[in-house]
C-alpha positions in Angstrom: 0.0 0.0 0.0 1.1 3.4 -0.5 2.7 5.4 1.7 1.9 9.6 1.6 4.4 11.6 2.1 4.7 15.8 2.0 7.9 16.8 0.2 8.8 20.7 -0.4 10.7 21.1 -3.8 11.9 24.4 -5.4 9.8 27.0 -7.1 12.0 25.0 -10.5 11.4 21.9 -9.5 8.1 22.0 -9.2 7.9 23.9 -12.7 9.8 20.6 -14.5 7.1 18.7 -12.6 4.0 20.8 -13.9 5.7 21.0 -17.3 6.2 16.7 -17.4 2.6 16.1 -16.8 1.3 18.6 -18.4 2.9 17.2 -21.7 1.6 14.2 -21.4 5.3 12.5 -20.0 3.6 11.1 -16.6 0.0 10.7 -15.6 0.4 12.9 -12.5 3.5 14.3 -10.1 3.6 11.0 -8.2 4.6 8.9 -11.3 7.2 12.0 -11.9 8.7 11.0 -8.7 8.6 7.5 -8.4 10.9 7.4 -11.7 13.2 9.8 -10.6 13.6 7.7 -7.4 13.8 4.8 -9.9 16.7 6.5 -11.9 18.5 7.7 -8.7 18.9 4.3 -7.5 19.7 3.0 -10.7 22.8 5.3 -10.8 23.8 5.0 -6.8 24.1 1.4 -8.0 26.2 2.0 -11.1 28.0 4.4 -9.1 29.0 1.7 -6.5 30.0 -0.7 -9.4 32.0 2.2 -11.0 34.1 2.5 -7.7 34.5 -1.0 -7.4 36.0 -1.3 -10.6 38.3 1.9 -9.7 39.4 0.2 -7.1 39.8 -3.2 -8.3 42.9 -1.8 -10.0 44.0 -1.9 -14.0 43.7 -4.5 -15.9 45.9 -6.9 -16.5 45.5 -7.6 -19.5 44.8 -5.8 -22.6 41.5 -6.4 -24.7 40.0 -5.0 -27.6 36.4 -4.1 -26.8 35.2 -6.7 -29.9 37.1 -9.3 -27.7 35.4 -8.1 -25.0 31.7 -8.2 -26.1 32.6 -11.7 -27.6 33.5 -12.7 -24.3 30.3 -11.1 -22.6 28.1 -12.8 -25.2 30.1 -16.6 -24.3 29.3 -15.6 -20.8 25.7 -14.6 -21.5 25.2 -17.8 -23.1 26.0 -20.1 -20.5 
């Protein structure tokens, strides 16, 4: 069940909001914010896998991104 909540957003936010629904993009502010929640998880997770792969150090070895991809697609496979 949904939870209500009372959020305060900028006089600009609240504009890009108006402007979204109004066009037609989202069915009312709610869907607005439940994909922008959707997208800002979606990049907190890409940002964790981004520093985990910083820190994971350089490669070892060096691939060409068609050897690459070829290997993803064997993987995918499986």
């Amino acid at each position: 069940m949904p939870t209500k909540l009372s959020i305060s957003v900028t006089d600009v936010h609240a504009k890009m909001i108006e402007d979204a629904v109004a066009s037609g993009q989202y069915a009312s502010a709610s869907e607005f914010v439940r994909e922008a929640l959707r997208n800002w998880r979606g990049n907190e997770a890409l940002g964790r896998l981004w520093d985990e792969g910083v820190a994971s150090g350089r490669a070892t070895t060096q691939k060409s991104v068609a050897e690459i991809k070829a290997e993803a697609r064997r993987r995918a496979k499986r």
